[in-house]
C-alpha positions in Angstrom: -0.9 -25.6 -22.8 -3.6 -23.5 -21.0 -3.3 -20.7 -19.0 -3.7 -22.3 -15.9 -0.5 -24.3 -16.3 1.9 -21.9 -17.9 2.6 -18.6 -17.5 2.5 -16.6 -20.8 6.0 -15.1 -22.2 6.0 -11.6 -20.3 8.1 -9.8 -23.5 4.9 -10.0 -25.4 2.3 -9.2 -22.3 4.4 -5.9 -21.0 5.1 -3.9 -24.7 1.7 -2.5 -26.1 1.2 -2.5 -29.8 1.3 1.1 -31.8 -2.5 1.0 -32.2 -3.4 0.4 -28.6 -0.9 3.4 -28.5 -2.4 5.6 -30.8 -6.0 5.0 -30.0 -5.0 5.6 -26.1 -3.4 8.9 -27.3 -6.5 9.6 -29.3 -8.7 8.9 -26.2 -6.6 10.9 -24.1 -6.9 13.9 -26.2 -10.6 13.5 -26.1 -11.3 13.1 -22.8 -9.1 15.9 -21.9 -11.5 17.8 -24.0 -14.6 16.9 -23.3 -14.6 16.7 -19.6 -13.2 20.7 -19.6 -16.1 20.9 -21.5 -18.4 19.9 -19.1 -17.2 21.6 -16.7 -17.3 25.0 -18.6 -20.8 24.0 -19.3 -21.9 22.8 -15.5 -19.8 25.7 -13.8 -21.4 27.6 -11.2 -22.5 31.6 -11.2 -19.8 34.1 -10.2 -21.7 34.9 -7.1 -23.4 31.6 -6.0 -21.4 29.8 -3.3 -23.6 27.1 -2.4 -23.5 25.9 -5.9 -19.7 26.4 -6.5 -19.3 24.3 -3.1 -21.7 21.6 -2.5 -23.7 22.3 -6.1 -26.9 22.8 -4.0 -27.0 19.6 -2.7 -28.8 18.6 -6.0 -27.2 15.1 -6.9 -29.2 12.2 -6.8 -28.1 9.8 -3.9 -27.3 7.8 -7.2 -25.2 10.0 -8.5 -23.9 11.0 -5.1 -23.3 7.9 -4.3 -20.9 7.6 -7.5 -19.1 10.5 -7.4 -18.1 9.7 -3.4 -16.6 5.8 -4.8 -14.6 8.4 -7.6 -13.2 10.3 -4.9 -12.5 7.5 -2.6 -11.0 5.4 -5.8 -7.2 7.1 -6.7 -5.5 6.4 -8.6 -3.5 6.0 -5.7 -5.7 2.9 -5.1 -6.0 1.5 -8.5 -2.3 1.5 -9.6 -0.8 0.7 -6.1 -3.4 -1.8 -4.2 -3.4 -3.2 -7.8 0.9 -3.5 -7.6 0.6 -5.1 -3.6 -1.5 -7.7 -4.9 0.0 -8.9 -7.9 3.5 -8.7 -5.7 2.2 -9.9 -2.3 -1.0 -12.0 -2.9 -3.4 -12.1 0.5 -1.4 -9.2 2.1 -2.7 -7.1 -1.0 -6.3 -8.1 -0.5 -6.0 -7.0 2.9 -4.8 -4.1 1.6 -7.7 -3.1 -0.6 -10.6 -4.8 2.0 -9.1 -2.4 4.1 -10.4 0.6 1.7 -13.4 -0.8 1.4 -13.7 -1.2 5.2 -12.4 2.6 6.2 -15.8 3.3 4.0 -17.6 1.6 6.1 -16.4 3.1 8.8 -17.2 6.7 7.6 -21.2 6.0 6.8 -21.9 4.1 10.0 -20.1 6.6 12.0 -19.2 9.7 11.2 -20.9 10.6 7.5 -24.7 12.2 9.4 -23.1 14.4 12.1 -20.5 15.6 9.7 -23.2 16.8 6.7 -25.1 18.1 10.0 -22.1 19.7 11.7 -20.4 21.6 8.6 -21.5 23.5 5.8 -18.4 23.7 3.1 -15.2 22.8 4.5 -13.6 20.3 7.7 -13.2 23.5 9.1 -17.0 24.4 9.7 -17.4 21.2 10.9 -14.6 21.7 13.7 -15.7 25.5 13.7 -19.4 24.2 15.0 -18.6 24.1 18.5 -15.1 25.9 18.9 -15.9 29.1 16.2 -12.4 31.4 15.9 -9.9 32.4 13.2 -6.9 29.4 15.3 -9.4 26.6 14.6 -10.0 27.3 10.8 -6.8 28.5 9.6 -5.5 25.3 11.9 -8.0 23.0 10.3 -7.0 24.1 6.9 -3.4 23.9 7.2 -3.7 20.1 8.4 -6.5 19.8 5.0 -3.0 20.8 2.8 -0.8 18.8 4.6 -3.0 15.5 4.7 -3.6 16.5 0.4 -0.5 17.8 -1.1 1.6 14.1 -0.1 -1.4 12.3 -2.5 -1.4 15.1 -5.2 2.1 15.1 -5.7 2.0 11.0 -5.7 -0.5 11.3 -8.6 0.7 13.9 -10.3 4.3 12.3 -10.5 2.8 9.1 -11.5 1.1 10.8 -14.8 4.2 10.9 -16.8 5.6 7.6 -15.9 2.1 6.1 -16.5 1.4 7.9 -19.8 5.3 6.4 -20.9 4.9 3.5 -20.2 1.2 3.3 -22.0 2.5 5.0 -25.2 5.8 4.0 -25.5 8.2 6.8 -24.6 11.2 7.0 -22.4 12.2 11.3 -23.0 12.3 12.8 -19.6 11.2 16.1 -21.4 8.1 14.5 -22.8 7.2 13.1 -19.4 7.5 16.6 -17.4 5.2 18.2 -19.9 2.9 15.1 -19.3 2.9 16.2 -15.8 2.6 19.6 -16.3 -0.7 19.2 -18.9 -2.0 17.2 -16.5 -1.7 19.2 -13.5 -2.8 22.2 -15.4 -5.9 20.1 -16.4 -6.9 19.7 -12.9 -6.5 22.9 -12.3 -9.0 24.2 -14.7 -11.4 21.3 -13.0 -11.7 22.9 -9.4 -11.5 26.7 -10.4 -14.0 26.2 -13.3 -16.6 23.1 -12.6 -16.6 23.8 -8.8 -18.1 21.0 -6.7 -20.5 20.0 -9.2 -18.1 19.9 -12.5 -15.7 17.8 -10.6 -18.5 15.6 -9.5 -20.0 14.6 -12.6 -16.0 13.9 -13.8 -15.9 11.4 -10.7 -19.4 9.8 -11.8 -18.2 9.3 -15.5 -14.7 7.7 -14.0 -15.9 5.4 -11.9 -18.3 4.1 -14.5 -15.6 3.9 -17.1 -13.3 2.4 -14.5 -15.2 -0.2 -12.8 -16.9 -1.0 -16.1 -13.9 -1.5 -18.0 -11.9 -3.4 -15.3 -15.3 -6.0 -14.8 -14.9 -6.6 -18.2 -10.9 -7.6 -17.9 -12.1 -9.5 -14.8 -14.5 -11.5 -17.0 -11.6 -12.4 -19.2 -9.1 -13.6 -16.4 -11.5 -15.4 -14.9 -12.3 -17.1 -18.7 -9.1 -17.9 -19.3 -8.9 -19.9 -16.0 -12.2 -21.9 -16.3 -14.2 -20.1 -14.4 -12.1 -21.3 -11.4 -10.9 -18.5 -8.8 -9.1 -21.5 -7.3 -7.1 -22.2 -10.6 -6.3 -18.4 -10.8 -5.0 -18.2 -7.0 -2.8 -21.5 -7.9 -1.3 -20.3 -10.6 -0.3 -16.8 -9.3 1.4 -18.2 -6.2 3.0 -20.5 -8.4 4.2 -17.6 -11.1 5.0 -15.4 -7.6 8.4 -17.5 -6.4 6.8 -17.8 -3.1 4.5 -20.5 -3.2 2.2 -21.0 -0.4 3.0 -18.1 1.6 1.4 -15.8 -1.4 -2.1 -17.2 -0.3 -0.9 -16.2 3.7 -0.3 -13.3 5.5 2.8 -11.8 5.9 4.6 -11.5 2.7 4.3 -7.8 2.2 6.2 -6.9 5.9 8.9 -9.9 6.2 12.5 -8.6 7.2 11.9 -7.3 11.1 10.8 -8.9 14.1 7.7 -6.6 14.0 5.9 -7.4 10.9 2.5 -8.5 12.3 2.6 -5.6 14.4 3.6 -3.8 11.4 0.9 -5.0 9.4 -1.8 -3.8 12.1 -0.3 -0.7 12.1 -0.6 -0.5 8.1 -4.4 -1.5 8.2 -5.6 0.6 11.1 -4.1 3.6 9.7 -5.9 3.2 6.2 -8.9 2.5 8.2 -9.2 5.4 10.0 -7.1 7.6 7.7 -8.8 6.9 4.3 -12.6 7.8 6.0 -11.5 11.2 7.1 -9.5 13.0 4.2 -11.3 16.3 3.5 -11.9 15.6 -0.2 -14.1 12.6 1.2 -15.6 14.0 3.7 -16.3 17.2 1.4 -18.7 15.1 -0.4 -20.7 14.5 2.5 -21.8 18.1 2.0 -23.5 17.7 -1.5 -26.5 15.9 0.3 -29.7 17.1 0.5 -30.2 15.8 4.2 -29.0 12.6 6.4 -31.3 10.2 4.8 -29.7 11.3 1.6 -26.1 10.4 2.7 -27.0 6.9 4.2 -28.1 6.3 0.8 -25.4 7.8 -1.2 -22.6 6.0 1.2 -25.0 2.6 0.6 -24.1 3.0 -3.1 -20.3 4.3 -2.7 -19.7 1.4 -0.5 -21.3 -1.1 -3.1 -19.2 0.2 -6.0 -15.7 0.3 -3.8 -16.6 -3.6 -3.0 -17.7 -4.3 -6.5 -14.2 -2.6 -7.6 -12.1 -4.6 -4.5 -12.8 -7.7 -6.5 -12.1 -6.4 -9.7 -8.5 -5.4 -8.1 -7.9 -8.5 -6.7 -8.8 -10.6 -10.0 -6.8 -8.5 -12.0 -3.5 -8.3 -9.6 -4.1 -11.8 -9.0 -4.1 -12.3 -13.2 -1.2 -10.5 -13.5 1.1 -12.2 -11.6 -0.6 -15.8 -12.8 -0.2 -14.9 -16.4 3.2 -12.9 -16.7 4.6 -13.7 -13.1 6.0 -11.8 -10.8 9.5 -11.6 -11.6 8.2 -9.6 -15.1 5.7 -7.2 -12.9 8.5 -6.1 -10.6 11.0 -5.6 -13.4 8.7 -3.4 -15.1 8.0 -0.9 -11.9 9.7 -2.3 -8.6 6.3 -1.1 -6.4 3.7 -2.6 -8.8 2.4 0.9 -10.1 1.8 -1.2 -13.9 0.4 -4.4 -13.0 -3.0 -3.5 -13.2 -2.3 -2.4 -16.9 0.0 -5.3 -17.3 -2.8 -7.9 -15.8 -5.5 -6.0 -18.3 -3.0 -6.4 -21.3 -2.5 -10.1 -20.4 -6.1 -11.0 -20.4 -5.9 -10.7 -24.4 -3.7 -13.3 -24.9 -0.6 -12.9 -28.0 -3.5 -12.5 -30.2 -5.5 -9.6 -29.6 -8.5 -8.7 -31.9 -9.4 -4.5 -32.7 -12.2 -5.1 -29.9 -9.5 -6.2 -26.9 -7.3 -3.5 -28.3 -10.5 -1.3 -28.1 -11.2 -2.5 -24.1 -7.5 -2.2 -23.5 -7.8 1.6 -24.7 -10.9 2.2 -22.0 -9.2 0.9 -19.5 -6.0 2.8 -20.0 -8.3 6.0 -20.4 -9.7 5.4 -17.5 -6.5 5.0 -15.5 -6.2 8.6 -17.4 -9.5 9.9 -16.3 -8.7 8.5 -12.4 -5.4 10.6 -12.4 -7.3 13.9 -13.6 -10.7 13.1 -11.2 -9.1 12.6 -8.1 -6.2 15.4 -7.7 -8.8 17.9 -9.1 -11.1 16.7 -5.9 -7.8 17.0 -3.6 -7.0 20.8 -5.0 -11.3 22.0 -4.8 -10.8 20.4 -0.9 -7.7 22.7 -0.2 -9.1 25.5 -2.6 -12.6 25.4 -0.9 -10.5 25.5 2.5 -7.9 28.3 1.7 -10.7 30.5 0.6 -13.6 29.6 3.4 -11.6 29.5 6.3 -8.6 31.3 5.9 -9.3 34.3 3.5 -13.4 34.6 4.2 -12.3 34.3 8.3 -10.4 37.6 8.2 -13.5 39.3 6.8 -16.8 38.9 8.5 -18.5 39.8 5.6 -16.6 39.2 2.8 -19.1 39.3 -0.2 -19.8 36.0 -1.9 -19.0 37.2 -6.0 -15.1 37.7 -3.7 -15.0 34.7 -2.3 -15.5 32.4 -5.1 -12.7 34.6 -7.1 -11.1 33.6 -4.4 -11.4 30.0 -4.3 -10.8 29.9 -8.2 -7.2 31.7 -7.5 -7.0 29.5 -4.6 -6.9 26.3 -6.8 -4.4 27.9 -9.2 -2.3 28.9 -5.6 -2.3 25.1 -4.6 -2.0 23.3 -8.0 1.0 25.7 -9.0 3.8 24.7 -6.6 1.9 21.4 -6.3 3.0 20.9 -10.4 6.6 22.2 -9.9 6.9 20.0 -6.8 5.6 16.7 -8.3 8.5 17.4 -11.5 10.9 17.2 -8.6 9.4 14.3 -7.6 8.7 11.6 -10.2 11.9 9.8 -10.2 11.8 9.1 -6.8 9.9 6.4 -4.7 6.7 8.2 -3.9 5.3 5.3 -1.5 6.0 7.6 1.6 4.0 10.3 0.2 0.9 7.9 0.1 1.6 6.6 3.5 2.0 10.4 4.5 -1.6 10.9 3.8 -3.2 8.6 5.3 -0.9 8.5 8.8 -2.1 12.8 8.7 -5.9 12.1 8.5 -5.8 8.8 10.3 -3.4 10.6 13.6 -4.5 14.4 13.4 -8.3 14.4 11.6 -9.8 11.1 12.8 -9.2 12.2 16.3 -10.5 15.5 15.7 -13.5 14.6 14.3 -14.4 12.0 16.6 -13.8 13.8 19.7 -15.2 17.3 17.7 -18.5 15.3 17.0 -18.9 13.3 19.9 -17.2 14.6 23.5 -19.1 16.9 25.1 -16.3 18.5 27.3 -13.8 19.2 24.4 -12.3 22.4 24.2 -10.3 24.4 21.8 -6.9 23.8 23.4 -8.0 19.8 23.2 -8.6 20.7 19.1 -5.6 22.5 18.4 -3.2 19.8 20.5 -4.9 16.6 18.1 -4.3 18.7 15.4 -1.4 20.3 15.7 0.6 17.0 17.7 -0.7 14.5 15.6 0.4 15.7 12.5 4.3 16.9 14.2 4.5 12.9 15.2 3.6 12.2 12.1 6.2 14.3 10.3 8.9 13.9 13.1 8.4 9.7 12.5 8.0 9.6 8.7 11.6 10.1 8.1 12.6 7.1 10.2 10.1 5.1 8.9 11.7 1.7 6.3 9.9 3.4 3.5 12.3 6.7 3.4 15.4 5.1 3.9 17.0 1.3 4.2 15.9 -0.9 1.4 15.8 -1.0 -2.3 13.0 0.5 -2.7 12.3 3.1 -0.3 12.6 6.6 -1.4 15.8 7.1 -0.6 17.6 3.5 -1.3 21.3 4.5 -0.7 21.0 5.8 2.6 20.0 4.6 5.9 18.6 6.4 8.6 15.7 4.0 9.4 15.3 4.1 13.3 11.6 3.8 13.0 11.0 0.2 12.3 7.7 0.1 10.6 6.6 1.3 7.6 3.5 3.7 8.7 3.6 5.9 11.5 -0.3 4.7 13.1 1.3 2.4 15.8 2.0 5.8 18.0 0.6 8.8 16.0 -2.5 7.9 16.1 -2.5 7.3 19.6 -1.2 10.4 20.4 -3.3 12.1 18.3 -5.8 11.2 20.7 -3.9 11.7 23.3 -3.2 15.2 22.8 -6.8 16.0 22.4 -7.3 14.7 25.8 -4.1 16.5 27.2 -5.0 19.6 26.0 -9.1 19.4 27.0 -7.6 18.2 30.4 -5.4 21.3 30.9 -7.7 23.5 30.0 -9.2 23.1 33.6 -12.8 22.2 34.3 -14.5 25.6 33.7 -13.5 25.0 30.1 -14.8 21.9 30.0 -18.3 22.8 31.5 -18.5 25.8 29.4 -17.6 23.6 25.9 -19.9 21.0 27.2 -23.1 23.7 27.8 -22.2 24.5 23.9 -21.9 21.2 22.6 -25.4 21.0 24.3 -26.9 23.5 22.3 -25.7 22.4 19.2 -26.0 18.3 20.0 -30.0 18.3 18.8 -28.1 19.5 15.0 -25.4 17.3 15.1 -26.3 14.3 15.8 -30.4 14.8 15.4 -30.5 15.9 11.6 -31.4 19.4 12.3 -31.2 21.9 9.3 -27.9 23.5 8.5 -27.1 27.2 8.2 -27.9 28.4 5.0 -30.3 25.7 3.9 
């Protein structure tokens, strides 16, 4: 019987064979290698900051354009969009549209007066209008806290990832996997700088998106060419019919879902757009017109990779089912491998084996890419804001020591904490992330860019009270505590019904940017609206930036 009938035996889709094993060990020891290399060999001068942050604003819009969709494209994203589609159908497209759409979101509205506003870090950007030790050290404090949750997630995930790839169970042999990784990354931000890590992204997101069209192509073969046939047979091989094609599946238990849902959505939105090691990149253009046209291409890639996502999840769960997918990792985290593993068939020939192999090494590649863009964002930010602000002319050769022993200062505990980590359910950690830049950045930024009467005390209350509600609601939330699969599955302390915080940080994110503007009494606010003035024409106009 075809594959659009029957569901393929999962015992021989879920094991890989010992040469897909070896030759994915093989490639992980080479790319390892060779993408150190590069950035040994692209590394910037001891005394040239421009190039060791932005890398002189020399990428092509091209190029640009790719390493933004690498950044944007975790392997946060790959492993557990991939996971909510395969186990929740339509609710997992949303999921990943959603991506695609905070993006958007980020080139149409805030990607020109960001490049025009700041220099290296969010904090010259918020430092524009309001300069002053509070706001930077502020702003980078809220960069760690918004990027350590996602590191950690990643970093945890290596060892499980690279065990279930090559075969292992050894908890030993899976904290050294973390720990080589980590120490990987690393060497990335302290050695390649802006433009080492950048040309990892680029060679990623090729590898990634070219590998996983490929596995599309097959699915989509082995179903006739029909995306009708494939979306049949998954919500047949899902156990909930119909209602895998329809919304809702992903937040059933509580009275709230749809509310729920809008929360989820609107806080990956806003959240995934402003995350410093995204909006870093908007730094490494050469001017506004070159940003449109990177963002054009980033946004074309993230799109082209949504449907790639969605074949594949929806693959997985037609050809193996989902009882199989959820067995293997309750979240998800391996269907994408599981849906590319599938797509061969029993029979697999040395070329599938080879395909499987680049996909798994670029699952590989995505995990070392994107948490050594998340430590150069807090790196860049602990050494420009916090350790440069206490010296007004701190000379530059200092300053990038700095930031190199910076990276090592955040990756360290960053390692140690994500060994702690990895047997736990790191979903809240993900969710963290986005509810910080979604209730304490977005706010910021959008009021920092755009409202001419905000003042300092406006800042520092969206900052600092959008990112307390976030942490004093996280705990409550039905992803830390009071069901199987939440991170802490034998307790209950879930008084927060809703599984992100968005539905009332993020609102008072803005709020407190309001509150604070409002106390500051109307003297403030004319005097912060007379300096938004003189800095509006560079903003929002495309003037040059300092140092250019």
């Amino acid at each position: 019987m075809t594959a659009t009938t029957t569901a393929i035996a999962p015992a021989g889709i879920t094991g890989f064979s010992g040469s897909a094993q070896t030759m994915s060990l093989v490639a992980f020891c080479a790319v390892a290698t060779l993408t150190l290399l590069l950035c040994v060999m692209t590394g910037p001068d001891g005394d040239d900051l421009d190039e060791f942050y932005t890398g002189y604003g020399s990428l092509s819009p091209l190029r640009n354009g790719l390493a933004i969709a690498g950044d944007y494209i975790s392997a946060a994203t790959v492993l557990g969009t991939g996971g909510v589609i395969a186990l929740c159908g339509y609710d997992g497209v949303v999921l990943a549209l959603s991506t695609a759409l905070s993006l958007l979101l980020l080139m149409f509205l805030l990607a020109e007066p960001l490049r025009n506003a700041g220099r290296f870090t969010m904090g010259d950007a918020l430092a524009r209008r309001m300069p002053g030790r509070s706001v930077r050290i502020t702003a980078c404090a809220v960069t760690i806290a918004s990027l350590l949750p996602m590191m950690l997630v990643q970093l945890a995930g290596a060892g499980q990832l690279m065990a279930f790839i090559l075969g292992f169970s050894n908890e030993s042999l899976k904290t050294g996997c973390v720990i080589g990784v980590g120490a990987l990354m690393i060497s990335y931000a302290a050695i390649g700088g802006m433009k080492g890590t950048a040309l990892i992204q680029i060679a990623k997101i090729v590898l990634l998106v070219g590998s996983g069209a490929a596995v599309a192509v097959l699915i989509l073969r082995r179903f006739d060419w029909d995306p009708g046939a494939l979306f049949t047979a998954a919500a047949r091989q899902s156990g909930a019919g119909p209602a895998f094609l329809h919304s809702g599946l992903q937040f059933t238990g509580h009275p709230g879902a749809r509310l729920d849902m809008i929360s989820s959505e609107l806080t990956i939105v806003l959240g995934g757009a402003c995350l410093p090691h995204i909006t870093m990149r908007m730094y490494t253009a050469s001017g506004a017109r070159q940003v449109r046209r990177s963002l054009s291409w980033a946004v074309s890639l993230v799109a082209l990779f949504v449907l790639v996502l969605t074949v594949v999840g929806f693959g997985a769960t037609a050809l193996v089912g989902r009882a199989a997918i959820g067995a293997a990792d309750p979240q998800g985290n391996t269907a994408y491998l599981i849906g590319s593993r599938a797509a061969f068939g029993t029979d697999v020939s040395a070329g599938e084996t080879f395909l499987f192999t680049l996909v798994t090494t670029a699952i590989f590649l995505t995990l070392l890419a994107s948490v050594a863009g998340m430590i150069l964002a807090c790196a860049n930010s602990l050494a420009h804001d916090v350790f440069a602000s206490w010296a007004r002319r701190m000379p530059a050769r200092r300053e990038m020591l700095l930031a190199r022993f910076s990276a090592l200062a955040i990756g360290a505990p960053t390692i140690l904490l994500a060994t702690l980590a990895q047997h736990h359910s790191l979903q809240p950690l993900v969710t963290l992330s986005f509810c910080l830049g979604a209730s304490a950045l977005a706010p910021a930024l959008v009021y920092g860019l755009f409202w001419r009467r905000y003042t300092r005390a406006g800042l520092m209350g969206t900052l600092i009270g959008g990112s307390l509600t976030v942490l004093l609601l996280m705990p409550g939330t039905n992803l830390v505590s009071g069901s199987p699969v939440s991170a802490f599955p034998d307790a209950d302390f879930n008084w927060f019904p809703f599984t992100t915080t968005g539905i009332v940080s993020i609102p008072a994110g803005f709020f407190f940017g309001w509150l604070g503007t409002v106390a500051s009494g109307r003297r403030r606010a004319e005097e912060q609206r007379h300096q938004y003035e003189a800095v509006e024409g560079r903003i929002l106009a495309g003037a040059v930036r300092e140092g250019e």
